[in-house]
C-alpha positions as CSV (number, residue, x, y, z in Angstrom):
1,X,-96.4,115.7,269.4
2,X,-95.9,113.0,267.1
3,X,-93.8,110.4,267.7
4,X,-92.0,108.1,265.0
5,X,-92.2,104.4,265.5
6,X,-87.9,104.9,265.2
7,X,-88.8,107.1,268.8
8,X,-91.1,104.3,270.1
9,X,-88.6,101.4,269.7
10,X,-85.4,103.5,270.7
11,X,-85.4,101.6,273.7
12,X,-84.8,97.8,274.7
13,X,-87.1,95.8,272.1
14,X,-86.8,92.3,271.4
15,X,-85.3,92.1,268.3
16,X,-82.4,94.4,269.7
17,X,-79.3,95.1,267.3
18,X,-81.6,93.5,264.6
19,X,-83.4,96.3,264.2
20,X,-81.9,98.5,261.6
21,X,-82.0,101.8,260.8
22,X,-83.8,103.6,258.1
23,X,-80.2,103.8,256.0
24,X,-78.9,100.8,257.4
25,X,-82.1,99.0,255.6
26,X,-82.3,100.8,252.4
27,X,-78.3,99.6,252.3
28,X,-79.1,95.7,253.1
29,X,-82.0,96.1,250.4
30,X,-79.2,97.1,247.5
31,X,-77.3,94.5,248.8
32,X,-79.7,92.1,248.5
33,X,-81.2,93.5,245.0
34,X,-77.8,93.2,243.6
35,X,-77.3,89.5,245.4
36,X,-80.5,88.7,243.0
37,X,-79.5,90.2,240.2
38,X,-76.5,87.9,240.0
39,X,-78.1,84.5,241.3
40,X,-82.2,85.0,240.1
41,X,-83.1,84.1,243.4
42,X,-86.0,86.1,244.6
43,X,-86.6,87.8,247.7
44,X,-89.2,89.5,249.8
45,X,-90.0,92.3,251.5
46,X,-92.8,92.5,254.1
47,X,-93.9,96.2,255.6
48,X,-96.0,97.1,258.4
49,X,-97.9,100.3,257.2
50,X,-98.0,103.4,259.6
51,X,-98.1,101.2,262.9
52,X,-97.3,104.8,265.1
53,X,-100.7,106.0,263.8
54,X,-102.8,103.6,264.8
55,X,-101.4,102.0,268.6
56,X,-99.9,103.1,271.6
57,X,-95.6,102.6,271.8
58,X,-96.6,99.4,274.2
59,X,-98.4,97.3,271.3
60,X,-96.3,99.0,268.6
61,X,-93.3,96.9,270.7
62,X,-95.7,93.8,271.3
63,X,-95.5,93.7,267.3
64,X,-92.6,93.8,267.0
65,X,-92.4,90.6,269.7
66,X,-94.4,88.9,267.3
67,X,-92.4,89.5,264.5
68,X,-89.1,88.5,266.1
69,X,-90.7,85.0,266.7
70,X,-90.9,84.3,263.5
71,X,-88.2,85.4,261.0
72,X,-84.9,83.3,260.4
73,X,-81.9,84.1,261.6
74,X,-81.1,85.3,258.0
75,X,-84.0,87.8,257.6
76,X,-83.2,91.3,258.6
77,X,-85.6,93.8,260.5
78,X,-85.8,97.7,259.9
79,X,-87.8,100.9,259.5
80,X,-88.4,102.2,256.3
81,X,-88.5,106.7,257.2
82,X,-88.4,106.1,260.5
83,X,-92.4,105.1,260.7
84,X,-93.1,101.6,258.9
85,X,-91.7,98.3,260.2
86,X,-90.7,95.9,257.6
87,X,-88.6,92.5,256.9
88,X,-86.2,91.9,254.4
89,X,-86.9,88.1,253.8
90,X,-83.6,87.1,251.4
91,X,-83.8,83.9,249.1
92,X,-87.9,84.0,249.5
93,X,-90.2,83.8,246.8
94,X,-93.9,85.3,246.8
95,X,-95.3,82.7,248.2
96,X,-93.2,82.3,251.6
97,X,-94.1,86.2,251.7
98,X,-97.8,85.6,251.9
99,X,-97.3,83.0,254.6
100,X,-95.7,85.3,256.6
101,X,-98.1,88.2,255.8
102,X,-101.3,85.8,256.6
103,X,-98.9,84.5,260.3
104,X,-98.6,88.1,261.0
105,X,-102.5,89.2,260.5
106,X,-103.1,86.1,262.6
107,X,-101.0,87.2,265.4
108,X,-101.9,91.1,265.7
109,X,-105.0,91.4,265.1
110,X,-106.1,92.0,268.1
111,X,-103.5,94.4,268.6
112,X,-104.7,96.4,265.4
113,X,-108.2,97.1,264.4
114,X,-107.2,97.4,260.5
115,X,-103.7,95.9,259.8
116,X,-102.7,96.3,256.3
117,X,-99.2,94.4,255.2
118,X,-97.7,94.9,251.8
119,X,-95.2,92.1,250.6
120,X,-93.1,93.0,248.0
121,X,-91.0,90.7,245.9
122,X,-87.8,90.9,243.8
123,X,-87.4,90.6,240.7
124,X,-91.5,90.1,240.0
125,X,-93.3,93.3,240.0
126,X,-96.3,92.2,241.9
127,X,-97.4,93.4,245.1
128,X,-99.2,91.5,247.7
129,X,-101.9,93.2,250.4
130,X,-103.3,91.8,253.3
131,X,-105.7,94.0,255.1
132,X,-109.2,93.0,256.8
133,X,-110.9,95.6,254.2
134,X,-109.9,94.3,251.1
135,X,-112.2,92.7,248.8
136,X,-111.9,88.5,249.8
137,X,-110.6,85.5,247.7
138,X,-111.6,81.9,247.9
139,X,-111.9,80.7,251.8
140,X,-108.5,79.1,251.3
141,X,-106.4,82.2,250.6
142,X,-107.5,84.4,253.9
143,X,-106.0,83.5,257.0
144,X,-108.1,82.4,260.3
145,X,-109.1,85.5,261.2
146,X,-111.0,86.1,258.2
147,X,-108.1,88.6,256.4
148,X,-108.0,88.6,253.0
149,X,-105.5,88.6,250.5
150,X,-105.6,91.0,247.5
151,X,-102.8,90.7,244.9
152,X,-102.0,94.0,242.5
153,X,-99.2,94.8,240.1
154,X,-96.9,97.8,241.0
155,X,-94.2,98.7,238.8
156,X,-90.9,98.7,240.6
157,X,-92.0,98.3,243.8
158,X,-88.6,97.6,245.6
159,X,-86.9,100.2,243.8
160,X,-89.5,102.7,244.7
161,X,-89.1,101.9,248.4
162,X,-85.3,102.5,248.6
163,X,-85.5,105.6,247.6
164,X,-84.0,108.1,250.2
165,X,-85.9,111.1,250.8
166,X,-84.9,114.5,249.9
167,X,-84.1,116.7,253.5
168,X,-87.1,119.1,253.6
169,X,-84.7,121.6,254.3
170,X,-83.0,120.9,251.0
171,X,-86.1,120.8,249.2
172,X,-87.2,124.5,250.4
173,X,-83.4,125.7,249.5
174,X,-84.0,124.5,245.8
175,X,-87.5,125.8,245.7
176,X,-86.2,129.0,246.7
177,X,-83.3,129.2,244.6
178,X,-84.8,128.0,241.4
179,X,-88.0,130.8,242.6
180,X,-85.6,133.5,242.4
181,X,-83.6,132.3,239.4
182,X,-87.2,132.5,237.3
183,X,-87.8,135.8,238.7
184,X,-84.2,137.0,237.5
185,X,-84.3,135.3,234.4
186,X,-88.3,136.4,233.1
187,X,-86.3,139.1,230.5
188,X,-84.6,136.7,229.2
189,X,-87.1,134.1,228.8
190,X,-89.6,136.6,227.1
191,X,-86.3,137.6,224.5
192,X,-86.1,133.6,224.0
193,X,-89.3,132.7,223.4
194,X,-89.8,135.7,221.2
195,X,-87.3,135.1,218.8
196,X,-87.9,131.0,218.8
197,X,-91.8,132.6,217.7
198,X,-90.0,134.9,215.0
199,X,-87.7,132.2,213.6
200,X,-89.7,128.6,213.4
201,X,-93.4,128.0,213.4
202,X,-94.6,126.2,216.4
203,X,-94.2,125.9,219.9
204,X,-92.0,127.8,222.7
205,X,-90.6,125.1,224.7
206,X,-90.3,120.7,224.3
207,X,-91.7,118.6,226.7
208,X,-90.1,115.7,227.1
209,X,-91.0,112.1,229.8
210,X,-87.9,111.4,231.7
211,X,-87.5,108.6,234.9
212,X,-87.1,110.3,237.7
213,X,-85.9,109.7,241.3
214,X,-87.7,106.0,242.3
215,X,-88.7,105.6,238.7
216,X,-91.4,108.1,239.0
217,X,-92.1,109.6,235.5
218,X,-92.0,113.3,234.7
219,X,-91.6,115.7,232.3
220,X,-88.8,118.2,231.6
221,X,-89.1,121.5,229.1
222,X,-86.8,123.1,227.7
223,X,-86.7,125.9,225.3
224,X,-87.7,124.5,221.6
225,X,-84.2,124.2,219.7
226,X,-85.3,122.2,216.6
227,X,-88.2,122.2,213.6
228,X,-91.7,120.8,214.9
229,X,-91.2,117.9,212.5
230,X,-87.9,117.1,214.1
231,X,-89.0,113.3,215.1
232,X,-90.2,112.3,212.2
233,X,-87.4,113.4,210.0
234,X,-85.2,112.2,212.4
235,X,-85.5,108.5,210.3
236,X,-84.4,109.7,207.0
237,X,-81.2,110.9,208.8
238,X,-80.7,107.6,210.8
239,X,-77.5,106.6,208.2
240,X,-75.7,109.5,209.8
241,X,-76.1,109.0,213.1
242,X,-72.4,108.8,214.7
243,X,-73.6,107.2,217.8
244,X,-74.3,103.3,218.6
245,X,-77.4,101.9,220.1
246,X,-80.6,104.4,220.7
247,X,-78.6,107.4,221.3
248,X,-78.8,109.6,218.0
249,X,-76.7,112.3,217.3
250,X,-75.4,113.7,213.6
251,X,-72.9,117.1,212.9
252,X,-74.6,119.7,211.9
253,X,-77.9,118.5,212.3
254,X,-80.2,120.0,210.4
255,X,-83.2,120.0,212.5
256,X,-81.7,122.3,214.6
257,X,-83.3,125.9,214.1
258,X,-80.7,129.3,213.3
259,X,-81.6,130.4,217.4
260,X,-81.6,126.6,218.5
261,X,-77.9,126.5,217.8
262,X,-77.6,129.4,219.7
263,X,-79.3,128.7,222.5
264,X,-77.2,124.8,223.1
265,X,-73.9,126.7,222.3
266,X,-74.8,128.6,225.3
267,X,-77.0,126.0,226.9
268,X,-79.9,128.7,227.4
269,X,-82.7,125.8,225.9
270,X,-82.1,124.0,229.5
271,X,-83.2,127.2,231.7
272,X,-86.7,126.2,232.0
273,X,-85.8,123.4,233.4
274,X,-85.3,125.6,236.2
275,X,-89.5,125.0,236.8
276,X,-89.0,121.5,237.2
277,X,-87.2,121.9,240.4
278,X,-90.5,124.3,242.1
């Protein structure tokens, strides 16, 4: 059976109380995303990719030895779900996270065949990676053991990190429930997109991009509720608009269709949202 590098560690380790839990973390990393925020100082987060995979639960806490001797008394240690080691490296800026990266390839190398560290910083977007496969850099940007350093952008890579996970349980409760609320609802989705066909040229349902949980793009649907064009007359009507800012909404708009007024009266054009959550 598989253990989780939060089983390996459970006992006495050297970094002790230090070494926080998966919420615990994710809690000091809003902390320290919102201490940013207010001062621009950046910061840095170093992970340890999938360490339980690769060793045995002695080297795993050999590591984590190493890492102890040599983070400040202000850095924090943690997992990140339960099986990646990381440091939370406050007032830091890229550069003192790729020290650290290259000290740490260094030191375990010999513990690890393939160690791979990640350093992310906050607020840049870029994203650091130190592993003994990547492509190399000029002689003075690998450590002494030969690792090189590759350097990648990756959109919101703090935020994406923090992100708690849904329970799996959860998960197959909403598959199941939205599974059966499709089923159900098939009579009235056929009656829908029937009379959206009858009444307006054009497609059934509007797809539109929305940010999701960590950022992560997708796309809703919905039931189509306006005329095809809708976008592009939406500029002659921008002298109506009652709303400030990019929000746009008018009375009686006349982009809506005769069944797409019926449809967000009863808000039956969100139901096939219903297929986002399978």
């Amino acid at each position: 059976m598989k253990r989780s590098l939060a089983t390996i560690l459970n006992r006495t380790h050297p970094v002790g109380d230090r070494l926080l839990k998966p919420t615990e973390f994710r809690r000091q990393i809003d902390r320290e995303m919102a201490r940013t925020d207010r001062t621009g100082e950046q910061f840095c987060l170093l992970v340890l990719r999938n360490l339980v995979d690769a060793i045995p639960a002695d080297d795993a806490k050999r590591i984590v030895e190493t890492l102890s001797q040599r983070i400040r008394r202000t850095d924090d240690v943690g997992l990140i779900e339960h099986d990646q080691l990381a440091v939370l490296l406050p007032v830091t800026p890229l550069a003192g996270g790729n020290k650290l990266a290259k000290q740490l390839c260094d030191a375990i190398y010999n513990l690890i065949a393939e160690p791979e560290f990640e350093v992310f910083c906050y607020p840049s977007n870029w994203l650091m990676s130190s592993s003994p496969s990547t492509q190399s850099f000029p002689e003075d940007d690998s450590t002494s053991s030969g690792i090189a350093m590759r350097v990648s952008v990756s959109p919101k890579p703090i935020e994406l990190l923090t992100v708690a996970q849904t329970p799996s349980w959860k998960r197959f409760l909403d598959i199941l429930g939205a599974g059966f609320g499709l089923v159900c609802l098939s009579p009235l989705f056929l009656l829908i997109g029937t009379l959206i066909r009858i009444t307006s040229p054009g497609p059934i349902f509007y797809a539109q991009e929305r940010s999701g949980q960590g950022g992560k793009a997708f796309k809703i649907y919905k039931f189509r509720s306006m005329v095809i064009d809708a976008d592009a007359k939406r500029a002659e009507l921008l002298e109506q608009n009652e709303q400030d800012g990019p929000a746009f909404k008018i009375a009686n708009d006349p982009r809506v269709t005769l069944i797409g007024k019926v449809l967000r009266a009863m808000s039956l054009d969100e139901l096939p949202q219903l297929w986002n959550v399978v």
